[in-house]
Structures are given as structure tokens and as C-alpha cells.
C-alpha positions in Angstrom: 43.3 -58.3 50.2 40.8 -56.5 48.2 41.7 -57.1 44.1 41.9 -54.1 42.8 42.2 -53.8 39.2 44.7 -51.2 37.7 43.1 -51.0 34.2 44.5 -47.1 33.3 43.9 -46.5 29.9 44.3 -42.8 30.1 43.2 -43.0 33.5 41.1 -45.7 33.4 39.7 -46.9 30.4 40.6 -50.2 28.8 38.5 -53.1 28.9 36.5 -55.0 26.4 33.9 -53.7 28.4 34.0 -50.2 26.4 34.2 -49.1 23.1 37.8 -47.3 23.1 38.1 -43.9 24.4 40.0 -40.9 22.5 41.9 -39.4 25.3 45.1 -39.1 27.0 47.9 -42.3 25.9 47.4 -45.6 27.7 48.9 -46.7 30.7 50.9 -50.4 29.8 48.7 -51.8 32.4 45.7 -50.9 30.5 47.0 -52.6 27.5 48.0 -55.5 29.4 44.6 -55.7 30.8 42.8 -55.2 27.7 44.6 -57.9 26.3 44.5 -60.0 29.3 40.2 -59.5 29.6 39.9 -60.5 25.6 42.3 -63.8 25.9 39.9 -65.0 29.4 36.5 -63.5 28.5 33.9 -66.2 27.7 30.0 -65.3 26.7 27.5 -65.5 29.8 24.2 -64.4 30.0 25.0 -61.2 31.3 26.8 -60.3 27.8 23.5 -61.3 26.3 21.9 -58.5 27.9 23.3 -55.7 25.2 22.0 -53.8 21.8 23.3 -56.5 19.9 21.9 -59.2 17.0 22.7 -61.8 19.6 20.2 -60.4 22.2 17.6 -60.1 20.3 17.4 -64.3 20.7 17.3 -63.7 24.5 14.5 -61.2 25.1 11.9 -63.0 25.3 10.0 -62.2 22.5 7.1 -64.5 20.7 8.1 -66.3 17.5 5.7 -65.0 15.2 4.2 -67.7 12.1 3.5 -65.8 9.0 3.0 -61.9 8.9 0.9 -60.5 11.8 -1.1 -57.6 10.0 0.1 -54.4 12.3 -3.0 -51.6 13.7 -3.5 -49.1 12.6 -2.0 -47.0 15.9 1.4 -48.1 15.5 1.8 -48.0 11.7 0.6 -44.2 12.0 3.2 -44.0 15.4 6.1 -45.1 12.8 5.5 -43.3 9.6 5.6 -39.8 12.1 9.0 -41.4 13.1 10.0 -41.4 9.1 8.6 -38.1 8.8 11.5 -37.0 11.7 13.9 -38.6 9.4 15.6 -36.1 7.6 18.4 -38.2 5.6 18.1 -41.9 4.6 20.7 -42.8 2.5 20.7 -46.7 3.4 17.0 -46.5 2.2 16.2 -48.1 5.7 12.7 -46.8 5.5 12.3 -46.6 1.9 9.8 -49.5 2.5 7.7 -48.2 4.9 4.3 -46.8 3.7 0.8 -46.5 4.4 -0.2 -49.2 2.1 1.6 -51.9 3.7 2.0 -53.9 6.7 4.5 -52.2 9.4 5.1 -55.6 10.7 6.9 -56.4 7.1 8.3 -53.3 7.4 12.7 -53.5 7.8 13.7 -53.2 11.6 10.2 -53.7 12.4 9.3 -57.1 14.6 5.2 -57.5 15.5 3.9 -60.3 18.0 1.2 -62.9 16.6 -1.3 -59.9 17.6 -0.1 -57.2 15.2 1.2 -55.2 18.1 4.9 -53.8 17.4 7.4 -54.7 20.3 10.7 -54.6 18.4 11.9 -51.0 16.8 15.7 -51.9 15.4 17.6 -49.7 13.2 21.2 -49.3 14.2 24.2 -48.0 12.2 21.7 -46.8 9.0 23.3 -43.5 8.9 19.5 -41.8 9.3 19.7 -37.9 10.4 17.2 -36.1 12.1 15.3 -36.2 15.3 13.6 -39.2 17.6 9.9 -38.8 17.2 7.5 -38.5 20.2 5.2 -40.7 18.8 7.3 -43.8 19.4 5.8 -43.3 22.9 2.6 -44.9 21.3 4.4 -47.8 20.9 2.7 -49.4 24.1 3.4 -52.9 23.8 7.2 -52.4 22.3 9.9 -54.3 24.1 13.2 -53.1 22.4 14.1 -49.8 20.8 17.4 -49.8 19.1 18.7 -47.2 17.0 22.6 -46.7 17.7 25.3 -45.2 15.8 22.5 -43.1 13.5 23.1 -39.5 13.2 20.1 -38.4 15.6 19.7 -35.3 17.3 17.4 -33.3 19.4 16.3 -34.2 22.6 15.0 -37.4 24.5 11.3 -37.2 23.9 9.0 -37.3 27.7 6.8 -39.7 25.9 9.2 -42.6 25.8 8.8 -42.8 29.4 4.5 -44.0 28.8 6.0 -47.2 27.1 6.1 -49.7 30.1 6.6 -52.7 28.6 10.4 -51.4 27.7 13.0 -53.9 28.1 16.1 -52.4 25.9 16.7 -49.1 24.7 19.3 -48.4 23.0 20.5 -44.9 21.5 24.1 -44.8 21.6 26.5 -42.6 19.1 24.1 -40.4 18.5 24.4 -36.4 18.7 21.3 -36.4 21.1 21.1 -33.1 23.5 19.3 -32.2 26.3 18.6 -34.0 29.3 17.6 -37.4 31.0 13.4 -36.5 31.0 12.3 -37.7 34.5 9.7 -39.6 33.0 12.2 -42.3 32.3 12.1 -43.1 35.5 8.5 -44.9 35.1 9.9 -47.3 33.1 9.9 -50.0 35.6 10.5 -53.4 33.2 13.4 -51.7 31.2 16.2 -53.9 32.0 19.1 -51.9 29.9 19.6 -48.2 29.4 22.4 -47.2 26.8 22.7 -43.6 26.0 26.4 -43.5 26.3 28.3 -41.2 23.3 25.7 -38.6 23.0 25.8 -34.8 24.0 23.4 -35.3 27.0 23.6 -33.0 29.7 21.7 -32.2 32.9 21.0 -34.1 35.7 20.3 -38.0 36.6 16.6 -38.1 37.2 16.4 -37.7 40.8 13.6 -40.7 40.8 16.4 -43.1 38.7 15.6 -45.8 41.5 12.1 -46.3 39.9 14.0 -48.4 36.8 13.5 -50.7 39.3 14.7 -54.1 36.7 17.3 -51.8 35.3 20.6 -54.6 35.1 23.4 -52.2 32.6 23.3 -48.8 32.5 25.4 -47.2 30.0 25.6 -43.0 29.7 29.6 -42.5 29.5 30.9 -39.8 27.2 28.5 -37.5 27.9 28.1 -34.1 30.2 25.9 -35.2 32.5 26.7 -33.3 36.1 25.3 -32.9 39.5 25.3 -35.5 42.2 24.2 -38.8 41.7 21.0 -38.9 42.9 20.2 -41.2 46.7 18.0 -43.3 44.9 20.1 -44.8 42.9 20.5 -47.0 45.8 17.2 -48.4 44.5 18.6 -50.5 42.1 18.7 -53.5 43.5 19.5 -55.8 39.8 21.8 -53.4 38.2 25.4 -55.2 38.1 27.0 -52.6 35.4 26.9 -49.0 36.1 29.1 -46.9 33.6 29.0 -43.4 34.5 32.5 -42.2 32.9 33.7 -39.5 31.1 30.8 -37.1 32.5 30.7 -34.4 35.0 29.3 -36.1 37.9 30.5 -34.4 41.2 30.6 -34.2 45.0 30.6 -37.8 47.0 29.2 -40.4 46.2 26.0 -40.8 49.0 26.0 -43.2 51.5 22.3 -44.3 50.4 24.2 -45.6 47.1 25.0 -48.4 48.9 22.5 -49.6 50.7 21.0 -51.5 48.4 22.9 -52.4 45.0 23.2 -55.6 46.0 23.4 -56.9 42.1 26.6 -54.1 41.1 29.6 -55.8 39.9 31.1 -52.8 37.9 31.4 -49.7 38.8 33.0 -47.1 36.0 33.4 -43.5 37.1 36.0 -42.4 35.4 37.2 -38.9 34.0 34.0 -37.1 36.6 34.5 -34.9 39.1 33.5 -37.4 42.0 35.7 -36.6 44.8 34.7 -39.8 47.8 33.2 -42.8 48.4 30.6 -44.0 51.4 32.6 -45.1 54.3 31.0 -48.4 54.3 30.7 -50.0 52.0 29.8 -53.5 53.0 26.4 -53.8 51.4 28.4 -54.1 47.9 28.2 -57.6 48.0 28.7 -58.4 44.2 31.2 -55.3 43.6 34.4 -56.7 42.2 35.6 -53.4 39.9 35.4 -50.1 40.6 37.1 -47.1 38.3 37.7 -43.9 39.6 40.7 -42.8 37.4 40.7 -38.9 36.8 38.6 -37.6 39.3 39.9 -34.9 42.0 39.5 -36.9 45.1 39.4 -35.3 48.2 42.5 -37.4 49.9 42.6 -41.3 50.6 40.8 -41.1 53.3 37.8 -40.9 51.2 38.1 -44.1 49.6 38.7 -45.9 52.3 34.9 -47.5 51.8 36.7 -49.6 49.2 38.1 -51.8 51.8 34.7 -52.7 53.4 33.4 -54.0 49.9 33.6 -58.3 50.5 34.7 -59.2 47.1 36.6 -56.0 45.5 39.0 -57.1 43.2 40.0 -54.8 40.3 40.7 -51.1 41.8 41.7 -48.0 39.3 42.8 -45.1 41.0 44.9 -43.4 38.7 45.8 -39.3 38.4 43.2 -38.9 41.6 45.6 -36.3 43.0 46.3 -38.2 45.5 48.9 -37.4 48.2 51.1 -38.0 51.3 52.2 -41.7 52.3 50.6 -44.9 50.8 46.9 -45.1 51.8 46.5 -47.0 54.7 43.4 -48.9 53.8 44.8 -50.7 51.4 46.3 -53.5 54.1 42.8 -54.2 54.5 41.3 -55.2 51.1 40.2 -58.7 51.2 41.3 -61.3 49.2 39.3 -62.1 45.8 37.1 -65.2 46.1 38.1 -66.7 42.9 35.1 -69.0 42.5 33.2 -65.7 42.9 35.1 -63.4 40.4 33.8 -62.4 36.8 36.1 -63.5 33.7 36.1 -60.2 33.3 38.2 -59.2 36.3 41.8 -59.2 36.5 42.8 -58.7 40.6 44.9 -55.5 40.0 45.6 -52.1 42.1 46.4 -48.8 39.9 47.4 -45.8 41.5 49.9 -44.2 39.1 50.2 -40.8 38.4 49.6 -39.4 41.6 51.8 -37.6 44.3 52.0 -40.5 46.9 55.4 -39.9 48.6 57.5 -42.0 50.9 57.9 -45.8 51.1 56.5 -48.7 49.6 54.9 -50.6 52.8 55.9 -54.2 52.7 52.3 -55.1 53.5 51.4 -55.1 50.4 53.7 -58.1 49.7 50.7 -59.4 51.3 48.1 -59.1 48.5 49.2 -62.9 46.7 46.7 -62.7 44.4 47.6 -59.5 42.6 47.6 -59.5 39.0 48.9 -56.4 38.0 50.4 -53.6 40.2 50.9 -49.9 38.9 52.7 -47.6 40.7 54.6 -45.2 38.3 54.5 -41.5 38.1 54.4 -40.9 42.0 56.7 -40.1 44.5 57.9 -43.2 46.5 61.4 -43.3 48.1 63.1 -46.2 49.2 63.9 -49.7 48.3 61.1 -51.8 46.8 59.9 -54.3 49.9 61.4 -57.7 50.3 58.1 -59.2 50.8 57.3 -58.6 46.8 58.9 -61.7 46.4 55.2 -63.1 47.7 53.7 -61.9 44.3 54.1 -64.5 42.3 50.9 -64.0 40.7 52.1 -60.4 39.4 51.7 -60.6 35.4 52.2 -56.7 34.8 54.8 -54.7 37.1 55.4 -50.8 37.0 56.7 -48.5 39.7 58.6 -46.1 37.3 59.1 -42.4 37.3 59.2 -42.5 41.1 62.6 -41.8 43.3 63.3 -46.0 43.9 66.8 -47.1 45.0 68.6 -50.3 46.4 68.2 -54.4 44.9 65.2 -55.4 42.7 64.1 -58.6 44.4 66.1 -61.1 42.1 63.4 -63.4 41.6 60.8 -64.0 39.3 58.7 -62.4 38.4 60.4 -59.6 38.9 63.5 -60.0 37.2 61.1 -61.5 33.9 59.7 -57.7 34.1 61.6 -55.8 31.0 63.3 -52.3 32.1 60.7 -50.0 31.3 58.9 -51.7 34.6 61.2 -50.0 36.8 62.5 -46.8 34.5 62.7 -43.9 33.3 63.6 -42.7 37.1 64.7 -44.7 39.7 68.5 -44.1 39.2 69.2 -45.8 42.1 67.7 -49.3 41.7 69.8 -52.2 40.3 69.8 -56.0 39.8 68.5 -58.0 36.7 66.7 -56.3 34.5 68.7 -53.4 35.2 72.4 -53.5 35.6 74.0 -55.3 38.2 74.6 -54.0 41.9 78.4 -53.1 43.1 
């Protein structure tokens, strides 16, 4: 049985993977997810790879002995950055003048050559634009400055620094488009642009980030298609791509060859199917497609090809007609293969899926949540749900459910608000009893 994770925080948002989203009310799933992801997370090294204090230990950078005395080239590159600045009110660059050393200078890290390969000032409240002369920067490693008050556009010159391992620009107000000269930076390893104003296109030559491992752009209004070679990829295990405008199906060349992708977060886009095979995914254990108009099940059917799939959000797809069919053939999660990160799960609420519940999926043992409220099912709920006893989160309300609530656990642990509002015609513990 394929995992599938049913994280729908206002259609499928919710994990300690994101910063919170201000949207539509959370799902209980979501909640019970977030929760569930925060009590079982533990650090690896792919958390290390973020815009935090704690990477900075982990990028490989020299120690440096004493104070390296900075050239002359970058010290003049990062007083025309302070001349950009509009408003400092932290006094962040208050220090930084011609008659001193830049590699002294606060957010400023030299190696034992004077060259300048760290640029971090995050959360200083500094207003105005992003310089094009940090693209003379040409040994820097790590360019931080999230959660300023920057605006303007991405500068073209960025792209010359090709030593780039982090850049991070995140809660900004930056416009404009992805320049396609970012797609020359072949060493940078993560990309976070996410809660800006960008808009545009993906670069169409993205698949020359070739060491790219977490790309981060959600909550912007970035449209088109996502470009073939993003197949390229071949080390990027975190793609989030949500709340954008991305549109049309996804192209089959996307996965041919991201071998390394473990999450996939499309959420709130305009994506409307998958590739039909999907089998090249080796690593892909979470996939989020919540709020997007998808075509009809059909066209995520590709899910059920992908080996270790294991945490699937699907909800307010439009989705229609009987249960989809490919859901019988999701594999089951390889535990000793699954992130701490992924709950097994299937979400599909708040959609228009009519009919039955198929007792098939009594098959999937391992699920850890199952969402299927706000749809249209009819009938009993299957006998065979007595075979989840992994189920930690329950909800097929607002549907058109009737007849016995399996009267064992966990089913009858589940409190009423698992099985209504709707459903007049179920009964057994929790509810009230059968006659």
C-alpha cells in the first residue's frame, strides 16, 4: 500500500516542515500531524542543510585564526550593498566603513585569505534593494539575508558567484522574476526564496543547479509549467513549490531522474496531473497536491508506481465519481526506509468522491491517519477497517455514511466528531447505540 500522508492544513499545509500558512482553517488531520511530526522529529543532516545558526557549523567553511585583512574588491562590493540600504534601524551596518576591515565587519565571515565567503544578516529589519554588486563576491559561500524588508528585483549578477552553496532571501517583499542566470550556479546546494512577491517563470535551464538538495519558493506567484529539466536534479530531496501558480501537468521528464526527492509540496497551484510512471521516484515518500484543480483521478494514478510513497495529500482536488482505483495498488511503506518526518497517511477530503467506501482499503495496515470527510460516500464503512489498527487519526464526516461503526478499537477510541456532522445513519460506540 503506498503511505500516503493526509496532512490538510487548509488543504495541505501543516508540517514542521513550513513556516505556518494564513489560509483557509485546518483540517484535524493536519493538526494531528503537525503534532505527530514535532513529537517523532529528530535532527539529521538533512535539517542541517537550512538558513539557520546551526548550519553555518556544517558548511564547510575554514576556521579562520585572528582577523584576515579583506581586498579591497569585496570591501568596495559591500559598502555599494550599504549604500542600497535605505533603513537600518538595528544599526546592522553601522560598522561598516571604508577604514576598516570587512572581515571584522557584523555578518561578515572572511577565509584565512581575506576573501569574503559568508554574507549573513537575517531578521535586521534593513529596507531597500539587494545590490548587484554582491555578484563580486566570487569566493562567497553563503548569502543570507531573510525576514529583512528587501525589495526590488533578484539581481542577474548573483548568478557569476559559483562558489554559492546557500542563499537565503526568504520574507522579503522581492519582485520580479527567477533571472535565468541562476541557473549557472552549479555548487549551490539550497535555494530559499519562499514568502516574497516573485513572479514569472522557473528558469527553463533550473536543471543546471545541478547540487541543488532543498528548494524553497512557496508563497509566491510564480506560474507556467515546470520546466523538463527539472528532471535534472538528481540531489534535490525537498522541492516546495506551494502556494504559487504553477499549472498544466507535471512532465513526464520530471521523473526521470530525481532520484534524491523525498518531498514533494505542490500545494494551493494550479497543477492538474502527474506522469503516469512514476517508478524512477525512488526516494519519494510525501507528495502534497491539496488545492489544485486536478484533471480527474486518473491523473494521479503515477502515485501508485512511486516504490516507497507514503504520506499522500489530496485534499479539495475536485475530485469526482467513485473512489480512485489506484489506490489498491500503493505499496506498503518500508519502515526502515521512511523519514521521521513521515506519517503513512491518505487525505482526500473535501472532494466530491461519491459511492462506496471499497473494503480494499482495509488493506493498507500501516495507515496512520485516514481523511475522508467532506465527500460524497454512501454506504456502510467496510468491515475490513477493523485491519487498521495502526489508524491514530480517523475522519469520514460530512459524507452520506449509514449502518454499524466497526466496534473495535480504534475505532470506537475515535471521538464523535470522527464520524459527524452528517452521517445520520451510522451508529455504534462513539455514536449512539444501534436498534
Amino acid at each position: 500500500m503506498a503511505s500516503v500522508n493526509l496532512s490538510t492544513l487548509c488543504s495541505g499545509s501543516g508540517s514542521k516542515r513550513r513556516d505556518p500558512y494564513a489560509c483557509s482553517p485546518p483540517s484535524a488531520l493536519a493538526l494531528f500531524l503537525l503534532l505527530l511530526v514535532s513529537a517523532r522529529h529528530t535532527y539529521s543532516d538533512v535539517d542541517l542543510l537550512s538558513c539557520s545558526d546551526d548550519a553555518d557549523n556544517n558548511d564547510g567553511l575554514p576556521a579562520t585564526r585572528g582577523s584576515p585583512v579583506c581586498i579591497a574588491q569585496d570591501r568596495q562590493a559591500l559598502l555599494q550593498f550599504k549604500a542600497s540600504i535605505s533603513s537600518d534601524p538595528n544599526k546592522a551596518l553601522s560598522g561598516w566603513n571604508r577604514s576598516s576591515n570587512c572581515c571584522s565587519w557584523n555578518g561578515i565571515t572572511c577565509d584565512e585569505t581575506g576573501r569574503v565567503v559568508r554574507v549573513k544578516l537575517p531578521q535586521q529589519k534593513l529596507k531597500g534593494s539587494i545590490s548587484a554588486s554582491l555578484g563580486a563576491l566570487s569566493a562567497l559561500k553563503v548569502l543570507v539575508l531573510y525576514e529583512n524588508s528587501l525589495s526590488g528585483s533578484l539581481p542577474t549578477s548573483i548568478g557569476n558567484l559559483s562558489k554559492l552553496q546557500r542563499l537565503c532571501f526568504s520574507g522579503n517583499t522581492i519582485s520580479g522574476s527567477i533571472p535565468a542566470s541562476f541557473s549557472k550556479l552549479s555548487n549551490l546546494q539550497l535555494l530559499d526564496l519562499s514568502y516574497n512577491d516573485l513572479a514569472g517563470t522557473l528558469p527553463a535551464g533550473i536543471g543546471g543547479m545541478t547540487s541543488l538538495q532543498r528548494l524553497r519558493l512557496y508563497n509566491n506567484k510564480i506560474g507556467g509549467s515546470i520546466p523538463a529539466s527539472f528532471g535534472l536534479l538528481s540531489n534535490l530531496y525537498n522541492a516546495d513549490l506551494g502556494f504559487n501558480r504553477l499549472s498544466g501537468r507535471i512532465p513526464s521528464g520530471f521523473a526521470s531522474g530525481l532520484s534524491s526527492l523525498l518531498f514533494l509540496y505542490l500545494q494551493n497551484n494550479r497543477i492538474t496531473g502527474l506522469p503516469a510512471d512514476m517508478r524512477k521516484l525512488t526516494s519519494l515518500q510525501w507528495v502534497d497536491l491539496s488545492n489544485n484543480p486536478i484533471a480527474s483521478s486518473d491523473a494521479l494514478a503515477g502515485l501508485a508506481t512511486a516504490p516507497l510513497i507514503s504520506q499522500i495529500e489530496l485534499a479539495s482536488c475536485g475530485l469526482k465519481g467513485p473512489f480512485p482505483s489506484w489506490v489498491s495498488r500503493l505499496p506498503q511503506p518500508d519502515f526502515t526506509r521512511l523519514s521521521d518526518e513521515v506519517t503513512p497517511s491518505l487525505t482526500l477530503s473535501n472532494n466530491a468522491i461519491s459511492g462506496p467506501i471499497p473494503a480494499w482499503l482495509g488493506k493498507l495496515t500501516n495507515l496512520e491517519g485516514l481523511s475522508l470527510d467532506h465527500n460524497q460516500l454512501t454506504g456502510s464503512i467496510p468491515a475490513s477497517f477493523s485491519n487498521l489498527q495502526s489508524l491514530r487519526f480517523f475522519n469520514v464526516s460530512y459524507n452520506q455514511l449509514s449502518g454499524k461503526i466497526p466496534q473495535v478499537a480504534p475505532f470506537t477510541t475515535f471521538s464523535t466528531s470522527a464520524y459527524q456532522p452528517g452521517n445520520p445513519g451510522l451508529c455504534g460506540t462513539p455514536l449512539t447505540a444501534c436498534k
